[in-house]
C-alpha positions as CSV (number, residue, x, y, z in Angstrom):
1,X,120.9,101.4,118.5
2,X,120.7,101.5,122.5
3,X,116.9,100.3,122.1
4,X,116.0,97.0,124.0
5,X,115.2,94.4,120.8
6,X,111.8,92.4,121.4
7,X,112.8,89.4,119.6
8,X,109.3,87.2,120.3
9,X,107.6,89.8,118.5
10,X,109.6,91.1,116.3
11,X,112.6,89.9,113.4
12,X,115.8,92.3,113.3
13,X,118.6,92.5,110.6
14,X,121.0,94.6,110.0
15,X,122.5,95.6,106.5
16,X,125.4,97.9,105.4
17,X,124.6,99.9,102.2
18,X,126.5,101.9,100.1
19,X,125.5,105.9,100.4
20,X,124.4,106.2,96.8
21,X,122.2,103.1,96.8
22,X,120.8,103.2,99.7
23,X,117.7,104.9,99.5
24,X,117.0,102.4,96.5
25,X,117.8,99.5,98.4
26,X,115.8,100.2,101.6
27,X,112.7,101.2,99.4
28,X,113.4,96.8,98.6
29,X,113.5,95.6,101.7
30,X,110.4,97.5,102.5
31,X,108.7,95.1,100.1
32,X,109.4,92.3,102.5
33,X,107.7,94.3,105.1
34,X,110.7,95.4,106.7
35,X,111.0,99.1,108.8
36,X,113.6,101.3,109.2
37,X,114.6,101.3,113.3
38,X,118.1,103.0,112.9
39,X,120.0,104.6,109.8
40,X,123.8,106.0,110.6
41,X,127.1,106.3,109.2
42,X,128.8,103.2,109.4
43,X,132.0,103.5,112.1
44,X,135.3,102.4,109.7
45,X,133.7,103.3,106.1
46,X,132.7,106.9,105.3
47,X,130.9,105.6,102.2
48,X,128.5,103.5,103.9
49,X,125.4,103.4,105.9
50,X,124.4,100.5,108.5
51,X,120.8,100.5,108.6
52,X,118.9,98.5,111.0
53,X,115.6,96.6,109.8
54,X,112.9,95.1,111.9
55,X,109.3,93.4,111.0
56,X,107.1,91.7,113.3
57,X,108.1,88.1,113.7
58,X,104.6,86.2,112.5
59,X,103.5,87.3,109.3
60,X,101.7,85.6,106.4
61,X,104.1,83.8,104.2
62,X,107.0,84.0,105.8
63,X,109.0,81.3,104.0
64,X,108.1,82.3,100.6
65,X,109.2,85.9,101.5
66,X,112.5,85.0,102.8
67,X,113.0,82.7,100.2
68,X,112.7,85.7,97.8
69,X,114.4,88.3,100.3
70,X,117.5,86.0,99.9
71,X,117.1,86.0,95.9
72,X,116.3,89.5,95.6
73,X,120.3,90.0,97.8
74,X,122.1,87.6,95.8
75,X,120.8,89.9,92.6
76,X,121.6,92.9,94.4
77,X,125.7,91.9,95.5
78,X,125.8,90.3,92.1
79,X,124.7,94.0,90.6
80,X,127.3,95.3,93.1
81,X,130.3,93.1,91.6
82,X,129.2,93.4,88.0
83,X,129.7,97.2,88.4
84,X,132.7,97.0,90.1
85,X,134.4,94.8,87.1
86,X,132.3,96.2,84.3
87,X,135.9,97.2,82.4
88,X,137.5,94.2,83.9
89,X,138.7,92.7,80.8
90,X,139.9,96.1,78.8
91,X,141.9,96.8,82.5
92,X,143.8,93.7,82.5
93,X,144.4,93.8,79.0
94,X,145.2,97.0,78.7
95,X,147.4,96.6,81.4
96,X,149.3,93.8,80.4
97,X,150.3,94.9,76.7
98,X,150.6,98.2,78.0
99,X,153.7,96.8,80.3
100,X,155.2,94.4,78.4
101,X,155.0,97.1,75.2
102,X,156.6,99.5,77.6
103,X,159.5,96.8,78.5
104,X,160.2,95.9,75.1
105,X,160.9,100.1,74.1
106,X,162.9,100.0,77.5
107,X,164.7,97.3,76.2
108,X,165.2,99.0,72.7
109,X,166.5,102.1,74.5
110,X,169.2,100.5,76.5
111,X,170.5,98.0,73.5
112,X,170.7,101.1,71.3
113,X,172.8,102.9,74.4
114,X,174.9,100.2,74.5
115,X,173.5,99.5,78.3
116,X,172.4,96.1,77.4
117,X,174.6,93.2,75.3
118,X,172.4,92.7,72.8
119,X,173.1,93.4,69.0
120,X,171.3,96.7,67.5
121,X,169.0,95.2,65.1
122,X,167.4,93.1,67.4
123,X,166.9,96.3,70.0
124,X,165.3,98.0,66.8
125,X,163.2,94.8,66.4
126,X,161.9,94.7,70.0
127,X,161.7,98.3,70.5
128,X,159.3,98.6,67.1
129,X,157.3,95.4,68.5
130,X,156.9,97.4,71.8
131,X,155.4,100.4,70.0
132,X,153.3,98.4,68.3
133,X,151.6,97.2,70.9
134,X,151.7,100.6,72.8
135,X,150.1,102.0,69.8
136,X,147.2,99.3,69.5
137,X,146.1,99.9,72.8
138,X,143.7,103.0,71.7
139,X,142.2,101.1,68.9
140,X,142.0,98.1,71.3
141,X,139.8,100.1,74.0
142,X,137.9,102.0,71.1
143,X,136.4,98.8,70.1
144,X,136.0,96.8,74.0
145,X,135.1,99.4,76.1
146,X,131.3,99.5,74.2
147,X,131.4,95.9,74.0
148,X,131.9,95.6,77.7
149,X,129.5,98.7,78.5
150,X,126.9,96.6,76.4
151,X,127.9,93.8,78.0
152,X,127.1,95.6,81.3
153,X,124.2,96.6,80.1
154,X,122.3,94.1,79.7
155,X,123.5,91.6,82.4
156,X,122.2,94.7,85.0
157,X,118.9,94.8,83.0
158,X,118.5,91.4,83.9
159,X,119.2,91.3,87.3
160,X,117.1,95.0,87.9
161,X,114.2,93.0,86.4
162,X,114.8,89.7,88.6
163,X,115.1,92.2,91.6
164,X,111.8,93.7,90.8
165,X,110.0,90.7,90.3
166,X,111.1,89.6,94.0
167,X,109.5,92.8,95.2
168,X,106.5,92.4,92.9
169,X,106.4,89.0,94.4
170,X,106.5,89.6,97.4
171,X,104.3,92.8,97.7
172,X,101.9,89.9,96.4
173,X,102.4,87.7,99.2
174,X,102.1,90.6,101.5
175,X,98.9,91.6,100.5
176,X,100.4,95.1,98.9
177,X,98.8,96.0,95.5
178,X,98.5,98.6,93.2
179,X,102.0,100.5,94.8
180,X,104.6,101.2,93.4
């Protein structure tokens, strides 16, 4: 933005947004009387957008309305990280077994080559304990992955409804009614 800022009149702030949320995001920070001055792609990440914000500096209720601006972002990153790990715990798992399961048939393989000095049975032994727990992996994510997306769910639910009750809030205190 090459625009000279009047900062006695007027508050600035600048926020980077992911492409796919943005529109939604901006429509939130228009609740806090905030105006788009500048939208562009951000320079080092393709997926995002740095928007610039400004409002005039002495409105009605300004404490209250940053006090809920400042909720209503901490809801929004913790949307942001719940997404990202939403299948955290079926990854890691998943993971884990899935490697050590894959070691212990590795394992098998080599005794039963003779690569490795260990005596046949127990290669049999660790290679049919490793495709055991390859083989429970499915069954495993069959029954998580709902309980996570559930999970998910409703912790978003939550925090959509805390986010809209900010903007409610503080449409309120701006003297906004009946939109939206």
């Amino acid at each position: 933005m090459n625009k000279e800022k009047n900062i006695k009149e007027f508050d600035y702030l600048t926020v980077e947004i992911k492409k796919e949320k943005a529109e939604e995001i901006i429509e939130r920070y228009e609740c806090f009387g905030w105006k788009i001055e500048d939208k562009r792609q951000n320079m080092f990440y393709e997926n995002l957008y740095t928007v610039e914000l400004c409002r005039r500096h002495q409105i009605a209720n300004k404490d209250e309305l940053q006090f809920l601006q400042v909720n209503m972002e901490c809801d929004i990153n913790d949307r942001g990280k719940l997404e990202k790990n939403k299948h955290a715990k079926s990854f890691i798992y998943s993971f884990s077994v899935g490697f050590v399961g894959l070691v212990a048939v590795i394992i098998s393989l080599l005794s039963f080559f003779q690569f490795m000095n260990i005596k046949l049975i127990w290669g049999i032994i660790i290679g049919v304990l490793g495709a055991i727990m390859l083989a429970s992996l499915p069954f495993y994510l069959h029954r998580s992955i709902p309980k996570e997306k559930a999970n998910f769910i409703n912790k978003d639910k939550i925090l959509n409804d805390s986010i809209e009750n900010c903007c409610k809030q503080a449409k309120k205190l701006l003297g906004v009614e009946n939109e939206k």
